[in-house]
N, C-alpha and C positions, 0 to 999 in steps of 0.2 A: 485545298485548305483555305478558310478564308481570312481576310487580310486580321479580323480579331484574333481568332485562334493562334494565327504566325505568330502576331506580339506578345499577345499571352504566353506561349512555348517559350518566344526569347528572353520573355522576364525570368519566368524560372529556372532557364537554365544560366542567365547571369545571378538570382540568386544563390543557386547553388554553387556556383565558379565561388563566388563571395563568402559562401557560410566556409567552404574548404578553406578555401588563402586563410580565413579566419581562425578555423582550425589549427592550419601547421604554423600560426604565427603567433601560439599559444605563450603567450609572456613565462619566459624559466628561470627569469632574473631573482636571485634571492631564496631560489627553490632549494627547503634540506630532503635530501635522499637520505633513506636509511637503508641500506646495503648488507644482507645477510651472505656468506658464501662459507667455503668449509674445503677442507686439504687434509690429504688421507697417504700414510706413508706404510710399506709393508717390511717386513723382516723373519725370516728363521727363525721360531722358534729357538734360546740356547738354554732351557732351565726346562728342567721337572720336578713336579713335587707328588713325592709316592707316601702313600699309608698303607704302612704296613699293621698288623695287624693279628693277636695271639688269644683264645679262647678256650678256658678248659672247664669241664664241667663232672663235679664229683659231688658224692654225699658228704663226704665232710669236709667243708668249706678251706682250712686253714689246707687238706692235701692239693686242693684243684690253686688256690691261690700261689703256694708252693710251686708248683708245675707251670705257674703263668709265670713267676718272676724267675725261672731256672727257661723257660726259652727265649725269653724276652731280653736276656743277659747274653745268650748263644744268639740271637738276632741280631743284638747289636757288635757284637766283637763280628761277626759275619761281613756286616755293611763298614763296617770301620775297615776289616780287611781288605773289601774290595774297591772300596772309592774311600782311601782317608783326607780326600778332601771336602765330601758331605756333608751338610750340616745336617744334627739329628737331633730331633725333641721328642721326649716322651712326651702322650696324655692321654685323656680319657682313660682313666682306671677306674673299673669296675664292679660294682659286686649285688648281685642281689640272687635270691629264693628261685628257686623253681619249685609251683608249687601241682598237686596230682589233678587233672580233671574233672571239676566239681559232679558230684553226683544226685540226682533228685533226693529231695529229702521227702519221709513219710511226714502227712498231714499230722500236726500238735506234737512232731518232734524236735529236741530244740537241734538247730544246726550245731557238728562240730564245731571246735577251733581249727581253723586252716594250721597245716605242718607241711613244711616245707620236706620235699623227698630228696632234694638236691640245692648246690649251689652253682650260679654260674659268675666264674670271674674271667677278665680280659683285658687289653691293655694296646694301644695303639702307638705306632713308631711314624712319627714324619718326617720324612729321608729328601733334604733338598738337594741338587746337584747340579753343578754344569756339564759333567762329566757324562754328553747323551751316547757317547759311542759306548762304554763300555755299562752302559742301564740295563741290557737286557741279562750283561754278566752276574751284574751284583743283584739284579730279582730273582733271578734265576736259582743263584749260591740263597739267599736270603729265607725263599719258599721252602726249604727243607725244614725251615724250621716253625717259620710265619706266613702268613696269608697275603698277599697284595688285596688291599680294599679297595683303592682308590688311586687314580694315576692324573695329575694335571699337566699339560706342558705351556709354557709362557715364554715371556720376555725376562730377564735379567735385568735387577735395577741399573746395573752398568747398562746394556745394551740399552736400554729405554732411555738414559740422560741422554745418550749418542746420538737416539734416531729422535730426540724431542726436537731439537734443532730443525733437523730437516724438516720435521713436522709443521712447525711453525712456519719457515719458508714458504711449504707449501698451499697452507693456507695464506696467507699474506698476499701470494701469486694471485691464487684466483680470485682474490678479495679485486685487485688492479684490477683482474681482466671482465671482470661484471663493471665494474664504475666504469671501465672504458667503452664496453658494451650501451652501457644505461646512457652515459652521454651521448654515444653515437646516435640513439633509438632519440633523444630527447632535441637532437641536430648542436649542439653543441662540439666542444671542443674538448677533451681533454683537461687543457691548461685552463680550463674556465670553472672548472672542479677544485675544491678543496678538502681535504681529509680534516674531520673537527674532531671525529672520535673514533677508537677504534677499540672494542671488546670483544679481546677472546673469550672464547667459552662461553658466552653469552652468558656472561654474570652479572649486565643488567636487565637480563629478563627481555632482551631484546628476540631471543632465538632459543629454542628444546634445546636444555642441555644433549650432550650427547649420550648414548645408552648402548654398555661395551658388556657385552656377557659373555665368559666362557663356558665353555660348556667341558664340565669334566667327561675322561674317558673312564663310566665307572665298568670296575671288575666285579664278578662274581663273587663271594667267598667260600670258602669252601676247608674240611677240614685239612691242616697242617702234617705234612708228612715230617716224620722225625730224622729222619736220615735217608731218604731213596731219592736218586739224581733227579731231578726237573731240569726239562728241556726248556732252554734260555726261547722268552716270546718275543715277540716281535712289535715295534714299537716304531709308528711315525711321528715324528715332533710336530710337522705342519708348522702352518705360520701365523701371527696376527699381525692384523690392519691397526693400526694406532691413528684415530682420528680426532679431527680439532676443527673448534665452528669458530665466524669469528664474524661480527657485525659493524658496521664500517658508518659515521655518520657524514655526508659528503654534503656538503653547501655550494652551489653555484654560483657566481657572481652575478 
């Protein structure tokens, strides 16, 4: 190699020695970090909420609507009997026509009036509970009379004020353990950090809210037996995640 090219080599690699130290001695004085991070706590399942469900269908309306508020009265003394610590609301009552299969019409005929051939009425029972051990007893006694439509299982607002707590801890934790991360990567210190703001939930639009969807267990329906035993079904509560995001503004000295 000749004696130019040597010196040329060792310029560039003294500039580059140069451009690096330049680099890692990138001034952080005054720098604000903005800090997203998020903590997730889990729990059992201790609430369900069942829809129960009664449907009868006749030609004349006042006997089928009859027939709905005479089971719907045996539903409810049922669920009362089995869990009288349920909460139960009636709703969704309804009524309307069934009407016949429209048929073609002959060309320059005028069409009927539509006449309804029947009526359908029905009426829906939502049965809340903490009561999970004894749930397949009281569906079980309930289906002699009514339909399970619908099964969700949750959290209890008791249980959820309980586990918010911890929730919050544990976001707040790993909110520390990124800011001490972030300063280490930045070669700082720790105590050269200061927390300026901190938003949960990212309710200044700093972070995606968070997005919690259950997913109901739906049932089939199917018609109502009036009186013949139904085998109690089987029911897993499972659990939910309860989670919390939370964005941290950090100023370095």
């Amino acid at each position: 190699m000749t004696a130019k090219k040597t010196i040329l080599a060792a310029a560039m690699l003294i500039l580059g020695a140069h451009a690096q130290a330049q680099a890692q001695q990138t001034p952080t004085s005054g720098t604000l970090v903005i800090v997203p991070a998020q903590g997730e706590v889990r729990a059992n399942n201790d609430q369900a909420v069942a829809t129960l469900a009664i449907e009868e269908q006749d030609k004349d309306k006042a006997a089928a609507a009859s027939r709905v508020n005479q089971k719907m009265k045996q539903g409810l003394d049922i669920v009362k009997k089995e869990d009288p610590q349920a909460s139960l609301k009636t709703q969704g009552y309804y009524t309307y026509p069934v009407y016949p299969e429209d048929r073609p019409v002959a060309p320059g005929a005028a069409p009927k009036p539509r006449v309804p051939t029947a009526w359908r009425v029905g009426q829906y029972l939502q049965v809340t509970t903490t009561n999970l051990d004894k749930l397949p007893k009281t569906v079980a006694a309930a289906q002699k009379v009514l339909t399970l439509n619908n099964l969700n299982f949750g959290l209890s607002p008791a249980a959820t004020r309980k586990l918010d707590e911890q929730r919050i801890a544990a976001t707040y934790q790993n909110l520390n353990e990124r800011i001490a991360a972030i300063a280490n990567a930045m070669g700082r210190k720790v105590s050269d950090a200061t927390l300026d703001t901190v938003d949960f939930e990212g309710s200044g639009a700093y972070a995606r809210e968070a997005m919690a969807a259950q997913a109901p267990m739906m049932m089939m329906r199917g018609k109502a037996m009036d009186s013949a035993e139904v085998s109690e079904p089987s029911f897993e509560p499972g659990e939910t995640t309860l989670e919390m995001r939370v964005v941290g503004k950090v100023k370095f000295k």
